[in-house]
C-alpha positions in Angstrom: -1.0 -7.9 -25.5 2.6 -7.6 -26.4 5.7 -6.6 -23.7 5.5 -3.0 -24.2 1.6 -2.6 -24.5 1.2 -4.1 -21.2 4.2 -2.1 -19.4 2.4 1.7 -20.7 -0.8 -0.1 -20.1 0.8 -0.8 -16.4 2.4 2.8 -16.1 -1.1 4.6 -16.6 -2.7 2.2 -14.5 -0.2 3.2 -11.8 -0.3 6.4 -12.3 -4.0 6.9 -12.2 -4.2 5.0 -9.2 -1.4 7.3 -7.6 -3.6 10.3 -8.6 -7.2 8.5 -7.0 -5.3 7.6 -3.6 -3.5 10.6 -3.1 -6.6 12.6 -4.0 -8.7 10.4 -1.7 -6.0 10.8 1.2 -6.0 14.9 0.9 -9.6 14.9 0.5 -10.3 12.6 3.5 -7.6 14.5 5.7 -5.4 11.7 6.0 -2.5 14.0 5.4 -2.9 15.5 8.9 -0.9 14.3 11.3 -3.1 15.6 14.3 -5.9 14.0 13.3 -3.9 10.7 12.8 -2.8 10.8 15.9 -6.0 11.8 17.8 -7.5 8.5 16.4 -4.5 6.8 16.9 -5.5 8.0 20.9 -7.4 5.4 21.8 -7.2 6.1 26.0 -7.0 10.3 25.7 -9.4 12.0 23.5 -10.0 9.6 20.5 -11.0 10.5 16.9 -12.8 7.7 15.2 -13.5 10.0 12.3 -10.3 8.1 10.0 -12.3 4.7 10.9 -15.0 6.0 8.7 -12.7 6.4 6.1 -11.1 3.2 6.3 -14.8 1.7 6.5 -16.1 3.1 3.1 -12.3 2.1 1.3 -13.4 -1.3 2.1 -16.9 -1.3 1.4 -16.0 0.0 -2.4 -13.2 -2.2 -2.3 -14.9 -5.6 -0.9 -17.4 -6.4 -3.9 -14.7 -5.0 -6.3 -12.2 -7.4 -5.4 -14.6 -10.1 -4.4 -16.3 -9.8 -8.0 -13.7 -8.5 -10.0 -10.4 -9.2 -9.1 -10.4 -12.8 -7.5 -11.5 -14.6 -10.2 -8.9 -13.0 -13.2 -6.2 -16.0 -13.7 -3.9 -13.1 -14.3 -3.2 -9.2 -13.5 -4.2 -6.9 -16.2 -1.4 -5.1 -16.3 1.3 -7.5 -16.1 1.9 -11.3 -17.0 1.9 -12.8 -13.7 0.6 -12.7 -10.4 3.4 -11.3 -8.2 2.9 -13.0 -4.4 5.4 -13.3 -1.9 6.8 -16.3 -1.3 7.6 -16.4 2.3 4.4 -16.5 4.2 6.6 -16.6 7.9 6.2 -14.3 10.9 9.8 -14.2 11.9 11.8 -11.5 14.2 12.7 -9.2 11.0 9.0 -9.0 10.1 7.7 -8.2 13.8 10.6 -5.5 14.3 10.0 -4.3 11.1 6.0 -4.0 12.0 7.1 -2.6 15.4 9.7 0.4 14.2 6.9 1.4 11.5 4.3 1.2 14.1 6.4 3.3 16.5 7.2 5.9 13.8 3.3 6.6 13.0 2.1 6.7 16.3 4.9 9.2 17.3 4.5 11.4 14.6 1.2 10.8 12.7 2.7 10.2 9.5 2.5 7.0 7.6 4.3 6.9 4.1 1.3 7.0 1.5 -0.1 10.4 3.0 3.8 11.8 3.4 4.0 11.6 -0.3 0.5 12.7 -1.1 1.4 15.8 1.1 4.7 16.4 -0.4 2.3 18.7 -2.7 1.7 20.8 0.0 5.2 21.8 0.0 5.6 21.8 3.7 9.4 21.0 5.2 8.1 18.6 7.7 6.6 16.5 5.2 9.7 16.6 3.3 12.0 15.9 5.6 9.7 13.2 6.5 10.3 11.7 2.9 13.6 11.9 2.6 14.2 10.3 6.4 11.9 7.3 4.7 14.0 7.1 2.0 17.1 7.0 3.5 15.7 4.2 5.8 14.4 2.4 3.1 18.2 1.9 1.9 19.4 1.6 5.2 16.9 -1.6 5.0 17.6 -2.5 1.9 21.4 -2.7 3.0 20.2 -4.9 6.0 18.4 -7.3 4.2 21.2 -8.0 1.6 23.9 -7.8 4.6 25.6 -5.4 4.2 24.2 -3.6 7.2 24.6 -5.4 10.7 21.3 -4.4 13.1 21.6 -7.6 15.5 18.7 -6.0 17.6 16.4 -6.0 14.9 16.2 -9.8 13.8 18.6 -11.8 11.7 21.3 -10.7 9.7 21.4 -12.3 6.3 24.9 -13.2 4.7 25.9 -11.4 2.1 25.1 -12.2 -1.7 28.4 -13.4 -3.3 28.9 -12.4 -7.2 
């Protein structure tokens, strides 16, 4: 496959897959905050109706990736593998974990749904978007230090060009 085969071939491949989850978080109500949070309510009046989602996603999944993808040598839409490199549990990872954990359980809204809702055209869910956005520079600013958070891990020095 040449260059550009493989990056349309990747494109439609994303955006297919876009479609499937987004479709599979509307139809499964994942997109509803209250119902996120009432299974997120473990000691109050919990709602294990999302763990039955989460169960069949894995059973489908399981065999496909067991069968499927583990043995490929390469992706199919791209030339490489792409892995992270760093496989350390460090003080930026856990606050990181901890702030996005915070952020779901206090509103019900984790970023996949958020965007799959944006449809919806609701002003929550927008403003949701956009406040993820901004914090996604806000982190990307961080991580290439430009952006001093002492209380949230390290602070990396600054990239000299």
């Amino acid at each position: 496959m040449t260059e550009s085969t493989i990056r349309l071939y990747s494109i439609a491949v994303s955006m297919v897959s876009g479609l499937l989850f987004g479709a599979g978080m509307i139809i499964s109500n994942m997109t509803d905050p209250q119902l996120v949070l009432a299974f997120l309510d473990i000691g109050g009046h919990w709602d294990p109706s999302l763990a039955f989602v989460m169960a069949g996603a894995l059973l489908v999944y399981a065999p496909v990736y067991h069968f499927i993808i583990k043995p490929k040598q390469k992706p199919l839409a791209a030339q490489q593998f792409s892995l992270p490199t760093s496989t350390k549990v460090d003080s930026t990872l856990l606050s990181g974990a901890a702030i996005f954990g915070v952020g779901w359980g206090l509103v019900g809204i984790c970023p996949g749904p958020a965007i799959a809702s944006l449809g919806g055209g609701t002003n929550i869910m927008l403003g949701f978007v956009l406040s993820m956005l901004v914090g996604m520079i806000a982190a990307g600013q961080y991580l290439n230090g430009r952006l001093p958070l002492p209380f949230v891990g390290y602070r990396r020095s600054a990239v000299k060009s």
